[in-house]
N, C-alpha and C positions, 0 to 999 in steps of 0.2 A: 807725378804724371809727366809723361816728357810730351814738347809742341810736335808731337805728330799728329796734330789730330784733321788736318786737311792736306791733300794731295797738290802743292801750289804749280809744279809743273803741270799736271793733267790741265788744271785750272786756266792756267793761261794758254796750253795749247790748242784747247776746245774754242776756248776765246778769241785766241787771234789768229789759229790756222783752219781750226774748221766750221766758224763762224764769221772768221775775217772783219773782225773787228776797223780792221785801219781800212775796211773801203766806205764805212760812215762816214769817217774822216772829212771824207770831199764834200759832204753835204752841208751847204749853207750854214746850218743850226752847229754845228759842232767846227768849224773851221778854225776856233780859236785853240783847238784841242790838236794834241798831237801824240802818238803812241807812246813815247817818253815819258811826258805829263800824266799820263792815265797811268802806265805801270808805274809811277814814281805813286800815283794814290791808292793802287791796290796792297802795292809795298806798305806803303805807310799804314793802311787799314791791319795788313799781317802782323805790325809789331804792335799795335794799338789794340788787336785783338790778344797777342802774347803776354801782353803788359796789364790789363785791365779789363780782359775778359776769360780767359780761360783758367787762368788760378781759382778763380772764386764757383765756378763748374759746379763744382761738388758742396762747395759750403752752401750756396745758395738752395742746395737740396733740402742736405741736412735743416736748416734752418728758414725753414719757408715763410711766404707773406703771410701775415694774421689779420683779422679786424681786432684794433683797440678802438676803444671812446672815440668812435664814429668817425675814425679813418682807419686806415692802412698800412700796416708798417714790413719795409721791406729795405732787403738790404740795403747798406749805405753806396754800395756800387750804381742802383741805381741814378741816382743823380749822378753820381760822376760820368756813366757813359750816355747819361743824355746831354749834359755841362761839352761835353767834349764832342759829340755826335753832333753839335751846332756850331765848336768851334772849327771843327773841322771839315764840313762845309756834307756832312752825310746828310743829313738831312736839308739842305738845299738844293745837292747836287745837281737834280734834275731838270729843277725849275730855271724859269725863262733868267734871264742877268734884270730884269727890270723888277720883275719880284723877289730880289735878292738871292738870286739860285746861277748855279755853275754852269746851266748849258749843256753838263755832260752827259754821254749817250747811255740810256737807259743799261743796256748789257753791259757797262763797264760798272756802272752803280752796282747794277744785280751780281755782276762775280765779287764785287768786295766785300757787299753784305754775307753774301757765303760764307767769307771768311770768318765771320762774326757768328753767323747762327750755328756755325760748325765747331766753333772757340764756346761757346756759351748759349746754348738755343735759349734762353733766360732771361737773355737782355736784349739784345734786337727788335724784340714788339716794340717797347714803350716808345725808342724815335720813329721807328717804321710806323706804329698807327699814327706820331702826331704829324708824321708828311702827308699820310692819308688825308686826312682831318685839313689841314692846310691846301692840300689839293685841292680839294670842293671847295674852300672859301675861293680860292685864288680864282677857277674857273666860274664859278658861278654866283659868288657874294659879290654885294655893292661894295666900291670904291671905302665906305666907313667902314664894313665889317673887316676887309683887307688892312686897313690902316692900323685897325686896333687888336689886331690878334694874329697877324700871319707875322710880325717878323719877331714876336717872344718866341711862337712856335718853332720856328725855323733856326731861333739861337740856341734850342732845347731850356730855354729858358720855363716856359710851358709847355704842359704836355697835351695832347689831342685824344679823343675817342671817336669810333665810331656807337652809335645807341641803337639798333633795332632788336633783338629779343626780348618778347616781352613773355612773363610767368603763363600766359594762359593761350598763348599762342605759336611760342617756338619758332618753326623755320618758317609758318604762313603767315608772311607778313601782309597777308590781305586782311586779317584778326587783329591788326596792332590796333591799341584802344584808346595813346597816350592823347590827351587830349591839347589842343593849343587854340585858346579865345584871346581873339584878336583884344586891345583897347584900344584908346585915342592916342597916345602917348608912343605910339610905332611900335610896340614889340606887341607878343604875345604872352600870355600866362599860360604857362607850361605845367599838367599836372599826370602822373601815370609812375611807371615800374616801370623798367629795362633789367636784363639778367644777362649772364654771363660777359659782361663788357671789362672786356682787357683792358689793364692800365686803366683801370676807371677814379682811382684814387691813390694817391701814397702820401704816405710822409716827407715831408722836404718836398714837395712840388710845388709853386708860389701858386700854382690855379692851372685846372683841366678845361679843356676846349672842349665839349660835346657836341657833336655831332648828331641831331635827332631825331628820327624820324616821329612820326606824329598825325593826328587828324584836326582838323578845323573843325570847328563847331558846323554841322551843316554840309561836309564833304560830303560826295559820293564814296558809297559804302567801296570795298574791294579794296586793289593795288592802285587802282587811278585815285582815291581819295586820300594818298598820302602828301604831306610837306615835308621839308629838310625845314630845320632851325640850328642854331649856331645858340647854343645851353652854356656857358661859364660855371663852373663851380661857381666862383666869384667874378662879379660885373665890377665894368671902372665905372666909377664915378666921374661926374666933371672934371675934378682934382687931378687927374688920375690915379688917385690908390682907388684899393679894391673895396668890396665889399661883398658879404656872405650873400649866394645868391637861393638859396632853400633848394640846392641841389645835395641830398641825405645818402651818404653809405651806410647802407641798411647792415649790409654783410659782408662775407665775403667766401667765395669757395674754395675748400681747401681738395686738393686735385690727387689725384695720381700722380700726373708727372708737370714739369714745366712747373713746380713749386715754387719757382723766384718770381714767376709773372704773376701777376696778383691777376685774380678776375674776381669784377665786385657786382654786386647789387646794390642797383642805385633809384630812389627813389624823387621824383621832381613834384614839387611845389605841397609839402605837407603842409606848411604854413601859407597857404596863396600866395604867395611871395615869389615864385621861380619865372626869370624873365627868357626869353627866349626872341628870339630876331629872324625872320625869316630868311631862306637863303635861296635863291633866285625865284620864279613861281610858283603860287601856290599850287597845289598837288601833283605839280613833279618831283617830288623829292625822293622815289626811288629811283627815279629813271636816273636823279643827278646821283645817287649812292651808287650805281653801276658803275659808274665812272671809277670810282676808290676800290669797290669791289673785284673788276678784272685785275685790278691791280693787287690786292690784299689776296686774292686766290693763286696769283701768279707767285707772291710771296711765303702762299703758305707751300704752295712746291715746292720752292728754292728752300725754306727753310727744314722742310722732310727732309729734301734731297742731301743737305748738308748736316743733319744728324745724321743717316746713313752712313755718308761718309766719314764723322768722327769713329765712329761705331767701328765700320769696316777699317778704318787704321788702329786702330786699336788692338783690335781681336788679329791684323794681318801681324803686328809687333809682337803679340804674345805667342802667335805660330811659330817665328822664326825663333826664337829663345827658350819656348817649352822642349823638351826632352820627354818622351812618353812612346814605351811600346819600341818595336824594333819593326824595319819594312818585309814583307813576306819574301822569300826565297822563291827562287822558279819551282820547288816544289811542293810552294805550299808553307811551310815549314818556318818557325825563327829560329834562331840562335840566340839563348837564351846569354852568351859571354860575351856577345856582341855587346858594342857601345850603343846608348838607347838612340832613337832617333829623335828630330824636332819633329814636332806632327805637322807641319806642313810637309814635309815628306810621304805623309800618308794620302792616298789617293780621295776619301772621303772629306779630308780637311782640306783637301784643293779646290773642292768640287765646291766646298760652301763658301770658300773665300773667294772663287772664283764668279759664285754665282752673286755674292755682293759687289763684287767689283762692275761686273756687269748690269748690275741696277745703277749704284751708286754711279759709275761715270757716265751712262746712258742718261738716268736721270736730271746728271747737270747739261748734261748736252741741248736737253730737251725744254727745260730754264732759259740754256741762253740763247736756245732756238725763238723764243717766245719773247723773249728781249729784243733779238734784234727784229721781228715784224715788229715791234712796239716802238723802235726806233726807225723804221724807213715807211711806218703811218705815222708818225710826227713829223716826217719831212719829207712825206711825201709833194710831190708839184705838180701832179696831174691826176686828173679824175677815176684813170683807168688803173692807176698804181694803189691809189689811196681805197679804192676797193677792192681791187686783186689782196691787200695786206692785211684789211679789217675782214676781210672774211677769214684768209689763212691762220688768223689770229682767234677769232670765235671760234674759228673751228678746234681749235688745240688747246686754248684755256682750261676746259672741262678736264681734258689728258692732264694738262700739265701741274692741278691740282689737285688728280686721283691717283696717278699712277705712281710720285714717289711719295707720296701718303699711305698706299696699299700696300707696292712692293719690298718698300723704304723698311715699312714693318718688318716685312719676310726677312730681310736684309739682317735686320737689328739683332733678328732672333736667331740667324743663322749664325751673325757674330756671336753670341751669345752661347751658342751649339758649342763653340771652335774653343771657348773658356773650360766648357766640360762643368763640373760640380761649382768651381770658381765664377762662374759666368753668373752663378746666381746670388752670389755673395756681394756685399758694398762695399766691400774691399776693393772692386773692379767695377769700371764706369758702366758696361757695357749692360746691365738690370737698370742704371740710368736714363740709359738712350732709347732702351726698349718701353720702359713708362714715359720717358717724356714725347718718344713720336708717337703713342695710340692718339693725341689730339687730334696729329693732322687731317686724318680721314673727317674728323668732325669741323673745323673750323668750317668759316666762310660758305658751309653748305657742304652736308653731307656726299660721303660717294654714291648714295641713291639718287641723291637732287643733281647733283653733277652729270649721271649717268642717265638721267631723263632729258637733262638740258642737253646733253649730245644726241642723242637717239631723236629725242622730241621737238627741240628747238634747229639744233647748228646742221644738222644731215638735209634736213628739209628746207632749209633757209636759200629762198632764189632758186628752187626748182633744183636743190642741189649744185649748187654752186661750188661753193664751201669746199664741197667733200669734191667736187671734180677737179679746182685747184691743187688740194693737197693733194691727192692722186696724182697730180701730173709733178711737183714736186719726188716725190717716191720714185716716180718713173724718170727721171731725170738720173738718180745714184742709181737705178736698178739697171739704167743703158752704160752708164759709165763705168759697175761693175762687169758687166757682159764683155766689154772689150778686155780683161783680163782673164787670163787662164787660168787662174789660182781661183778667181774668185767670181765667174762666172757661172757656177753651181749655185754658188748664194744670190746671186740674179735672178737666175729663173725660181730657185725656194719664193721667195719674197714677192717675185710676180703672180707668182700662183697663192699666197694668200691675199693679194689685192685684189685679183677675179672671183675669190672667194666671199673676199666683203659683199662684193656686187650680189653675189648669189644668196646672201643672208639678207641683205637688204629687199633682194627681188622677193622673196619668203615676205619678208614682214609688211613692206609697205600696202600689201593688200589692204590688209588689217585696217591702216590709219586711212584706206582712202573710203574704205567704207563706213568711219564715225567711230572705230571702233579701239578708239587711243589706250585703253584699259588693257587689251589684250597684245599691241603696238607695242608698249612700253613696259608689260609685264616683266621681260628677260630683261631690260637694259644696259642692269649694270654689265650680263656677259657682254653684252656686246660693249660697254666701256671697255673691258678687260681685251678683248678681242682687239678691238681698236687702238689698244695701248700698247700690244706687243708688238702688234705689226708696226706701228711707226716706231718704237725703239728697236727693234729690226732695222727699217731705213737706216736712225740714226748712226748706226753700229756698222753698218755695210757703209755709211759716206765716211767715216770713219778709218774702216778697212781702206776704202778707196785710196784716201789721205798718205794713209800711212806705208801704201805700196809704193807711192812714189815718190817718198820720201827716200825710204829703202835706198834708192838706186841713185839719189841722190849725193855727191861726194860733200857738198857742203851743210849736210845734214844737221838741221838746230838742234836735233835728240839723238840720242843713242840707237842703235842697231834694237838693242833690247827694248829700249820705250817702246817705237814703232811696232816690235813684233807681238810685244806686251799685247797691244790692239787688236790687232790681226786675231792674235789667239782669243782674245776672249770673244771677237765676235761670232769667232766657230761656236764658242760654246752655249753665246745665246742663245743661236742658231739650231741645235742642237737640243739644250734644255730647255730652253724658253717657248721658242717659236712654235715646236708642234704640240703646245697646250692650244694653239686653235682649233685644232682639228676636234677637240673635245667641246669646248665652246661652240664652235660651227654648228656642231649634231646637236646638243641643246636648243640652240634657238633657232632651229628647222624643225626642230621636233614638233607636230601638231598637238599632242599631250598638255593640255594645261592644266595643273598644278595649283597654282598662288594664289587664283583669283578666287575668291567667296562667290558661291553658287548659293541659291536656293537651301539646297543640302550644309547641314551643318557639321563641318569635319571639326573634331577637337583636335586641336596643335598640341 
């Protein structure tokens, strides 16, 4: 396998030309950082990934996590990139310098994980959930539960989960059953099932931090009668060494893809014995998991986004090298004594590498778009900024954890297309990346539950607020493409499906103001889908913008070809992508309803 499996220039161009990275910089929280410092960590992250994560890609397939005698056994890689993900400061990065973390600006963090999930989508959960895990103690645990558990976590010494899934309940976690009765002695006894919990056990791990959701004896039933508790596999003693805490791996599931991340079935307190500690108020503890959540939804984008991209390098390296077929004559016709050509010479295999290219770098775009609100609402200094960026930011979560989980897919498969017969053999990675991104659509909440929270939650949130910022956003590249000749065609496209939204929206909202959410949210996910193309449109035209004037710039950081690389492909979004709304549009204006169960009994 050769290290092409991410695009490091696109990477950093996106980052610090059309997200502009160094203008954090100036912001109080990050001052000690300097553009130098962060490319000297994304570097450092590329050879860390070349060295100790992308060789083992493959083996870790072939040889996936099992349950043995009531743990987990998985590769020996594991430890090492969590040993090293704490020494090298990834999993602290982001946090404050007083809880032993780096300060650095979230989008610097997110493009070097990239590099990671794109080198080995296999290994990046296990530190990535335990910063999660770490996150909520830090914001919302007492001063002991902080002492005693965040800075193992953050050496990757211990690892972290989060626990909400439970066997009988799934993604309503208003049905979770896990139960937590208080004693006198300050903790809780913790008894219940959780299912599919990532990194939930392995071998070589000295002790897992859990994360729990849970009900007190006596809570109000629903979403408001949940708590968070802080579950140890193993609790310290006075002494400090550990001891066993009757937290049980029951199982373990063996996947389709993403076979090196172990996902277990854990069972707490068979023995009465499982201790648990509450972590900030009692029955907010989803509201405080939301907190990990935007965040682990943001990650599971970044991490689609960047199998895509191994994927689309992969299949673009075997285009230029394959030899297959000769190009058609003007009349039609080959020459069969002609020398063969490479298929990317053939206009079909353009069109599918063209059309991964154009997920795959819109995708990251759309990552580090969602990073940096992430970073100028943690340093925000006034009331009117810190809500203009939390709404910009709900509003785009739900995208930015559907759209390269859906398309990410199409991508994989189209790399997959571009292999031909070989594409489906293990001999080539690319049956790999196609089984290990089907997760993404599932993690952290379905593209149903996502596509309900956009349509249902973020659209209507403040009277439409939300959606009238990022609209103005859009409209901001769509005037700045207009002043260009080349590319004020693609201005007015793109403005006319933003009056389009309004018009889909003017169609639905009846619906919801009349009680009638069932029928409101029926179409949803088109209108995710809808909503996705259009702003990777935006993305793609600020983009074009970019790289126009770059162009004509003498002391250009890229090549003539880089820039026009841009340019073109966002013709062809433009072109293949964008007028898939117009089908969408007619759907969810259509009056015809379909889905909903009536009276009448139709067999599916």
């Amino acid at each position: 396998m050769s290290k092409k499996y991410v695009d490091l220039e696109t990477l950093k161009y996106i980052l610090y030309d059309i997200h502009k990275l160094e203008d954090l910089l100036s912001r109080e929280r990050f001052q000690e950082h300097d553009m130098e410092s962060l490319n000297l960590f994304i570097d450092s992250v590329k050879d860390f990934s070349d060295r100790e994560m992308y060789p083992y890609f493959q083996e870790m397939d072939a040889n996936p996590a099992y349950h043995k005698d009531g743990t987990v056994i998985v590769h020996e890689q594991v430890q090492k990139v969590m040993h090293q993900s704490g020494e090298m400061g990834i999993i602290s990065a982001c946090f404050d310098y007083d809880d032993g973390g780096l300060q650095m600006p979230i989008s610097a963090f997110q493009a070097a994980v990239y590099i990671m999930d794109a080198a080995n989508n296999h290994l990046p959960g296990y530190p990535s959930l335990t910063l999660g895990a770490a996150e909520l103690i830090i914001e919302f645990g007492s001063q002991v539960l902080k002492d005693k558990y965040v800075p193992n976590m953050l050496a990757g010494v211990w690892g972290g989960t989060m626990c909400l899934t439970e066997p009988q309940a799934g993604s309503s976690l208003s049905d979770v059953v896990t139960k937590a009765t208080p004693t006198n002695d300050g903790y809780y006894k913790i008894t219940g099932q959780k299912i599919f919990i990532s990194g939930g056990d392995y071998k070589g791990a000295e002790n897992i931090v859990h994360l729990v959701l849970a009900r007190i004896e006596g809570a109000p039933k629903g979403t408001k009668g949940i708590s968070l508790f802080v579950v140890p596999k193993n609790r310290l003693k006075e002494d400090g060494t550990l001891e066993y805490n009757d937290v049980m791996t029951v199982a373990d599931f063996q996947k389709m893809g993403q076979k090196g991340y172990c996902t277990t079935h854990l069972g707490f307190g068979d023995s009465d014995d499982c201790r648990g500690w509450l972590v900030g108020e009692e029955h907010k503890g989803l509201a405080q998991m939301f907190l990990m959540m935007n965040g682990a939804r943001i990650a599971v984008g970044r991490g689609a986004a960047a199998i895509a991209m191994a994927a689309y390098r992969t299949s673009l390296q075997y285009a230029n090298e394959r030899p297959q077929g000769r190009k058609l004559s003007a009349d039609g016709k080959k020459n069969p004594t002609e020398k063969q050509s490479l298929i990317i010479e053939h206009p079909d295999v353009r069109r599918m590498l063209l059309l991964q290219k154009s997920i795959v770098e819109g995708s990251l775009s759309l990552v580090l778009l969602a990073s940096k609100y992430q970073d100028i609402l943690t340093t925000a200094t006034s009331k009117e900024e810190k809500e203009k960026y939390h709404l910009l930011l709900e509003m785009i979560i739900p995208i930015v954890k559907t759209y390269p989980s859906e398309a990410g897919a199409e991508s994989v498969d189209n790399g997959l297309q571009v292999l031909g017969g070989y594409g489906f053999c293990t001999d080539f990675t690319l049956q790999q990346y196609y089984r290990d991104i089907r997760i993404s659509a599932l993690y952290e909440g379905t593209t149903g539950i996502q596509s309900q929270d956009l349509l249902g939650r973020k659209v209507p949130m403040q009277n439409g607020k939300g959606l009238e910022l990022l609209s103005a956003e859009i409209v901001k590249t769509i005037i700045a493409a207009s002043n260009d000749e080349n590319l004020k065609i693609y201005a007015k496209i793109l403005g006319d499906k933003l009056e389009l939204s309004q018009k889909i929206l003017g169609h639905l909202m009846p619906f919801a103001m009349k009680g009638n959410y069932e029928r409101y949210l029926a179409d949803a996910n088109l209108f995710m889908e809808y909503m996705s193309i259009v702003v990777l449109s935006w993305l793609w035209l600020e983009m074009a913008v970019d790289a126009k004037k770059s162009l004509s710039n003498k002391d250009k950081k890229y090549t003539a070809t880089f820039y026009e690389s841009k340019i073109h492909t966002m013709k062809f979004y433009f072109k293949y992508e964008l007028p898939k709304t117009n089908s969408l549009a007619e759907s969810l204006m259509n009056n015809e309803v379909i889905t909903i169960k009536n009276e009448k009994e139709y067999i599916i």
